[in-house]
Structures are given as structure tokens and as C-alpha cells.
PyMOL Python script that loads the backbone (N, CA, C, O; Angstrom):
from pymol import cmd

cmd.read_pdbstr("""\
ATOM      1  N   UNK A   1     -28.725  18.531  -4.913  1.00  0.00           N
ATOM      2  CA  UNK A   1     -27.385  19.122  -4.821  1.00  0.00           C
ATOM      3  C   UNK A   1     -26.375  18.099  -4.288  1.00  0.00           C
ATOM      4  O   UNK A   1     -25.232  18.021  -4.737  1.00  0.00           O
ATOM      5  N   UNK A   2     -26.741  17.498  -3.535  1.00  0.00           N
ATOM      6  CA  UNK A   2     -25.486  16.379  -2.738  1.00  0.00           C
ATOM      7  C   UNK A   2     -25.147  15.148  -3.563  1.00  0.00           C
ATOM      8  O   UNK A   2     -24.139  14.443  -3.507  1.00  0.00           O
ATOM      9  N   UNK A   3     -26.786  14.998  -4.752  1.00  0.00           N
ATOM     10  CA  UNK A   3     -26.003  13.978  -5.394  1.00  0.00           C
ATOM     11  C   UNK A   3     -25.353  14.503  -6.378  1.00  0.00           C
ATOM     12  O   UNK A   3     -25.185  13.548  -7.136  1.00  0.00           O
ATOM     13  N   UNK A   4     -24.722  15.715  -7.009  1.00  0.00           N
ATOM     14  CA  UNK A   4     -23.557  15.835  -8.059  1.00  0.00           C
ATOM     15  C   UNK A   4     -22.709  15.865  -7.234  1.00  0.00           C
ATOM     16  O   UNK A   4     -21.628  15.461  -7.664  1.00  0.00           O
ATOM     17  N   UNK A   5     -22.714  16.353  -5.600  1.00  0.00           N
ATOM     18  CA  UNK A   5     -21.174  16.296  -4.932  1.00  0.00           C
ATOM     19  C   UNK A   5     -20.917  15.107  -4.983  1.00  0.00           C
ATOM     20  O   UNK A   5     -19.856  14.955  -5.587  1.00  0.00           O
ATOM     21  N   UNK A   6     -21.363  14.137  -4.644  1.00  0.00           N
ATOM     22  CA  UNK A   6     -21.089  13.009  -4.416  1.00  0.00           C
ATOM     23  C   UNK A   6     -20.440  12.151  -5.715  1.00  0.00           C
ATOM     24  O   UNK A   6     -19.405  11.484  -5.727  1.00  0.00           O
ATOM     25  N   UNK A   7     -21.609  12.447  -7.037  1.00  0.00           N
ATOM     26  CA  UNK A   7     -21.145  11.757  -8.009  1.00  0.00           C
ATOM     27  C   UNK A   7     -19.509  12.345  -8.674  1.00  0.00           C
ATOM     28  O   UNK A   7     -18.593  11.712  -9.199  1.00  0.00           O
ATOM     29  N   UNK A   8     -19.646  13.613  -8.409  1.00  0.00           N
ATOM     30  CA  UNK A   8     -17.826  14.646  -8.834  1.00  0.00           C
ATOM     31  C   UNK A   8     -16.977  13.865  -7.834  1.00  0.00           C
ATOM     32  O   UNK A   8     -15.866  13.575  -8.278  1.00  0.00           O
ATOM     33  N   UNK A   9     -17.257  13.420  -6.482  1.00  0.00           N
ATOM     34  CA  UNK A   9     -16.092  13.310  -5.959  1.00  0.00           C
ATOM     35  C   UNK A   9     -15.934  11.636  -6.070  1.00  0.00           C
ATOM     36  O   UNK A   9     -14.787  11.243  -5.858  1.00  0.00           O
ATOM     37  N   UNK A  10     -16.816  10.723  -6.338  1.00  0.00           N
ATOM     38  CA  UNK A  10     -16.541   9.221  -6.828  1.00  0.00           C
ATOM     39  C   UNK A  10     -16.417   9.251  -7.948  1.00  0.00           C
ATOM     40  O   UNK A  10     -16.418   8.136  -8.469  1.00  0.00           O
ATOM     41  N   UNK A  11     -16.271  10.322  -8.796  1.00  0.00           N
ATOM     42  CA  UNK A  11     -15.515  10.768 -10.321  1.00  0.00           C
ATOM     43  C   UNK A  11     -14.375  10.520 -10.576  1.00  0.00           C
ATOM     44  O   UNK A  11     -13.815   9.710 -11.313  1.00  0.00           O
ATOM     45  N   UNK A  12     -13.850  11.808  -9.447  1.00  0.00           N
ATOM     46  CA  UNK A  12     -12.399  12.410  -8.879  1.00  0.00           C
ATOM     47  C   UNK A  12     -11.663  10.760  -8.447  1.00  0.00           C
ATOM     48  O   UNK A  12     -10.793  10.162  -9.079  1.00  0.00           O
ATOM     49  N   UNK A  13     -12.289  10.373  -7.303  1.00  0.00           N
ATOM     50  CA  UNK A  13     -11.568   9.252  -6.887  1.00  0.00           C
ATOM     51  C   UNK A  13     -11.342   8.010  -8.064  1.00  0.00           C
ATOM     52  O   UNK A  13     -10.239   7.487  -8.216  1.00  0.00           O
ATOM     53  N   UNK A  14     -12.409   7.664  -8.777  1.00  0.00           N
ATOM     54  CA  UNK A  14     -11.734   6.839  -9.949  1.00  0.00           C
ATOM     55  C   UNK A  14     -11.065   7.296 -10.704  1.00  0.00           C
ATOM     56  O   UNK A  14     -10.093   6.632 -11.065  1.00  0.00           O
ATOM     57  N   UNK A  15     -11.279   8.568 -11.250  1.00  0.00           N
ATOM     58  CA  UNK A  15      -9.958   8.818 -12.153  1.00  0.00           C
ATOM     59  C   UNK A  15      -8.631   8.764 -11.843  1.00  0.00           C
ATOM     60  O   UNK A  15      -7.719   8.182 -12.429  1.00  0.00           O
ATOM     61  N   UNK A  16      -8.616   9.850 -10.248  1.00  0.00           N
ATOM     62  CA  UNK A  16      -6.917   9.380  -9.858  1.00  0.00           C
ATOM     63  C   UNK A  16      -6.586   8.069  -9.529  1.00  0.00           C
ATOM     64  O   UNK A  16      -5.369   8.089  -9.349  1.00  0.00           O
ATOM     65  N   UNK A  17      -7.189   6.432  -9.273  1.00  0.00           N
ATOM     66  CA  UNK A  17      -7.083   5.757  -9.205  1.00  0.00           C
ATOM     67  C   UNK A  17      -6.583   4.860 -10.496  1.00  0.00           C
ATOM     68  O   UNK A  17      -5.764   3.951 -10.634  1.00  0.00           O
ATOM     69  N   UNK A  18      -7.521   5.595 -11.410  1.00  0.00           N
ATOM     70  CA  UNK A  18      -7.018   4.619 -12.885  1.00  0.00           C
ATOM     71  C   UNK A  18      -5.784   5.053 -13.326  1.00  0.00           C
ATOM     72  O   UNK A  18      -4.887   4.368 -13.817  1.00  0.00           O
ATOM     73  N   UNK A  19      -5.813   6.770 -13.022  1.00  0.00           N
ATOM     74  CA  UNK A  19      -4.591   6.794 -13.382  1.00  0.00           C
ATOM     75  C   UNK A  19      -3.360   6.346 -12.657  1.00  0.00           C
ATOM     76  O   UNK A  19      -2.483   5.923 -13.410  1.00  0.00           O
ATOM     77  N   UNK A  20      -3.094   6.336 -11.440  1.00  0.00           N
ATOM     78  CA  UNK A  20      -2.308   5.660 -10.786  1.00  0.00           C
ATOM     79  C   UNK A  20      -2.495   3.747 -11.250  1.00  0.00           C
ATOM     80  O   UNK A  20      -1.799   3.431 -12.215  1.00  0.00           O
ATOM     81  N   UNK A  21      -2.933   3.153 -10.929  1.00  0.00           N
ATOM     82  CA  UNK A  21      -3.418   1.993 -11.831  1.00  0.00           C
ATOM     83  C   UNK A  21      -2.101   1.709 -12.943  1.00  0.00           C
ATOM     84  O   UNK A  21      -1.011   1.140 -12.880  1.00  0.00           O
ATOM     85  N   UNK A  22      -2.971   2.539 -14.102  1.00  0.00           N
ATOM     86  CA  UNK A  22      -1.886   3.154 -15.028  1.00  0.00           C
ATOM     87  C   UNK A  22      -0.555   3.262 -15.420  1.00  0.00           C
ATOM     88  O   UNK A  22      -0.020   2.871 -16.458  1.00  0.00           O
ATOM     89  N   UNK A  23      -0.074   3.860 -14.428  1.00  0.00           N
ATOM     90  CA  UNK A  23       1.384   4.474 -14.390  1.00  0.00           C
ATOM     91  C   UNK A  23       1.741   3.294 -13.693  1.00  0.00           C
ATOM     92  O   UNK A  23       2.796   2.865 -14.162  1.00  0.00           O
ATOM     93  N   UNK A  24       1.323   2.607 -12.800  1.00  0.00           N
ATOM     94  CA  UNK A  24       2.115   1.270 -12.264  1.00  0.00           C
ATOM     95  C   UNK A  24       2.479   0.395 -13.108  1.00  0.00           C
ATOM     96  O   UNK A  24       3.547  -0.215 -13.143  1.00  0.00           O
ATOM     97  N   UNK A  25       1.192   0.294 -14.111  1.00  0.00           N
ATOM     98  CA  UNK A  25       1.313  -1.432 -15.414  1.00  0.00           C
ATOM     99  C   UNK A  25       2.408  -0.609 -16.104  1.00  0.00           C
ATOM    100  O   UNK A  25       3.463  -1.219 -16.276  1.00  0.00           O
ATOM    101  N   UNK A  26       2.360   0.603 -16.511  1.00  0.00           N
ATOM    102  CA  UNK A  26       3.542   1.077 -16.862  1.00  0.00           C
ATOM    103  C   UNK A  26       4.544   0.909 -16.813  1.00  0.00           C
ATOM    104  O   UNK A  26       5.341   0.419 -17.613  1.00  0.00           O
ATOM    105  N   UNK A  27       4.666   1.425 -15.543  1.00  0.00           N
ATOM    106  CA  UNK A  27       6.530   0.994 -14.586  1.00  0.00           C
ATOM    107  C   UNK A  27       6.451  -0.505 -14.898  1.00  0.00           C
ATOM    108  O   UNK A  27       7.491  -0.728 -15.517  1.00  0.00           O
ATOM    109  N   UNK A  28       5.706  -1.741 -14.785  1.00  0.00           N
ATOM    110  CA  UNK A  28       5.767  -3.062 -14.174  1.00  0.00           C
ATOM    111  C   UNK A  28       6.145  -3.463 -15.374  1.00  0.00           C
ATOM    112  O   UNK A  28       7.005  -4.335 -15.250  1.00  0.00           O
ATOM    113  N   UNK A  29       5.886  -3.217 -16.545  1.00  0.00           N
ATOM    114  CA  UNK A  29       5.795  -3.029 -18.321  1.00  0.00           C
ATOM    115  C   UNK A  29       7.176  -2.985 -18.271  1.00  0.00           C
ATOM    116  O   UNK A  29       7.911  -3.968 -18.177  1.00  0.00           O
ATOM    117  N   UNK A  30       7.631  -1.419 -18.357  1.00  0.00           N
ATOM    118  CA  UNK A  30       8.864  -1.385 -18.391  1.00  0.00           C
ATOM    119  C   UNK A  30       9.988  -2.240 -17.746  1.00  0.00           C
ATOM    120  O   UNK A  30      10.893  -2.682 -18.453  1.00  0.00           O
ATOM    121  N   UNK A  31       9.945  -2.453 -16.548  1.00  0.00           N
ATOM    122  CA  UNK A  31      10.641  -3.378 -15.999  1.00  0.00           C
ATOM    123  C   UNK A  31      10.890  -4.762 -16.483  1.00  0.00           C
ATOM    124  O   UNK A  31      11.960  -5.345 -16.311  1.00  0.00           O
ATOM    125  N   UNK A  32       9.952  -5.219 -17.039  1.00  0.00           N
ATOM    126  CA  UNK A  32       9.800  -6.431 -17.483  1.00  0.00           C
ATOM    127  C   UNK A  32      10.440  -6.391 -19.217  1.00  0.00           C
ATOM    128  O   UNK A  32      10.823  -7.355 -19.881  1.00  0.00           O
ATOM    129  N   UNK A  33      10.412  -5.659 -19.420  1.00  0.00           N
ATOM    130  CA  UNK A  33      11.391  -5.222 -21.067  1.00  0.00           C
ATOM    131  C   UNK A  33      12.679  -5.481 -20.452  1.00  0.00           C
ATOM    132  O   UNK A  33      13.369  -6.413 -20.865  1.00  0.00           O
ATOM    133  N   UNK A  34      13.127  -4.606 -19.336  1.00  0.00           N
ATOM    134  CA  UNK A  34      14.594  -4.238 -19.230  1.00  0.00           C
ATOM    135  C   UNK A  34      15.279  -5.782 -18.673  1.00  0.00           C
ATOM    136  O   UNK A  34      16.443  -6.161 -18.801  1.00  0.00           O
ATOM    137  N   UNK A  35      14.017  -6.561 -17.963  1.00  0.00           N
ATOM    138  CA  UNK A  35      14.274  -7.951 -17.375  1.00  0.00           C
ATOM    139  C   UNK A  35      14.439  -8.878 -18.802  1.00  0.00           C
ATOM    140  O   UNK A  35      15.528  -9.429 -18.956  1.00  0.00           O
ATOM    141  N   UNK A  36      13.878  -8.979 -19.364  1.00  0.00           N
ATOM    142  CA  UNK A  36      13.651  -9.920 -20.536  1.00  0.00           C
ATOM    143  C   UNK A  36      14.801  -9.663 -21.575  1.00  0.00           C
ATOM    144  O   UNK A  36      15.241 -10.544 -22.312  1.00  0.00           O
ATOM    145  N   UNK A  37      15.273  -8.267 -21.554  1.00  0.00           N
ATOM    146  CA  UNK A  37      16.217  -7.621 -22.682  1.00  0.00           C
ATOM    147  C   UNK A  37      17.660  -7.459 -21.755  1.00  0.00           C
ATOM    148  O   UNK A  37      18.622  -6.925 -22.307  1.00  0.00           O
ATOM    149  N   UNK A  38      17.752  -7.807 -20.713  1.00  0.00           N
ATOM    150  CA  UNK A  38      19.161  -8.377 -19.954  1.00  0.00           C
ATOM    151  C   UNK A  38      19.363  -9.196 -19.941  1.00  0.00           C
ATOM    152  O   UNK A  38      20.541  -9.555 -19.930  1.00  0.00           O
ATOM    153  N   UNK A  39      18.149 -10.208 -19.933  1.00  0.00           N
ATOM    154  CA  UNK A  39      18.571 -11.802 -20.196  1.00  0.00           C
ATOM    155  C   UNK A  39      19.347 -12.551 -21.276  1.00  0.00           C
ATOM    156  O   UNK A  39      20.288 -13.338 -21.371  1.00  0.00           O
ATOM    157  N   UNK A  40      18.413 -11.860 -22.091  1.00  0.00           N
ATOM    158  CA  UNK A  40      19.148 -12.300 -23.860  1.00  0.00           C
ATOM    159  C   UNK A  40      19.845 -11.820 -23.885  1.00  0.00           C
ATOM    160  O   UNK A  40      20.556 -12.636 -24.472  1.00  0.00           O
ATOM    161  N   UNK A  41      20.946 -10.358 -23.621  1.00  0.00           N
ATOM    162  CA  UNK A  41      21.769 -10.227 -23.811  1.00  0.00           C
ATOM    163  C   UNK A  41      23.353 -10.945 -22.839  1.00  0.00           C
ATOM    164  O   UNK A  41      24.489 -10.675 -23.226  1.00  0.00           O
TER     165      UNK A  41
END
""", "prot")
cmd.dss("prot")
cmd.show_as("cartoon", "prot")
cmd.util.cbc("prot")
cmd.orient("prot")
């Protein structure tokens, strides 16, 4: 029994991690468009 708690909750913790992860290269992504596409203009 303790090892599915264990394995659900080091589940839980990588997923919200990747997804946060994620959403950062995202933002850092975007930023870097709006940097690169102010320049040239």
C-alpha cells in the first residue's frame, strides 16, 4: 500500500513540476520573440 502512495505522490510532484517547467520556456520563448521582433523593428 505505501508504495502506490508514494509512487502517486512522486507522480503528482513531477507532473506539476514539468508543467511549471513548461509554462516558464514558454514565457522565456515569448519574450525572446517580442526582444528579437523590437529590435528589427
Amino acid at each position: 500500500m505505501m508504495f502506490w502512495v508514494r509512487m502517486i505522490l512522486i507522480g503528482a510532484f513531477s507532473a506539476t513540476s514539468l508543467s511549471l517547467m513548461l509554462f516558464q520556456g514558454i514565457e522565456i520563448y515569448h519574450s525572446f520573440l517580442d526582444f528579437f521582433n523590437h529590435r528589427q523593428s
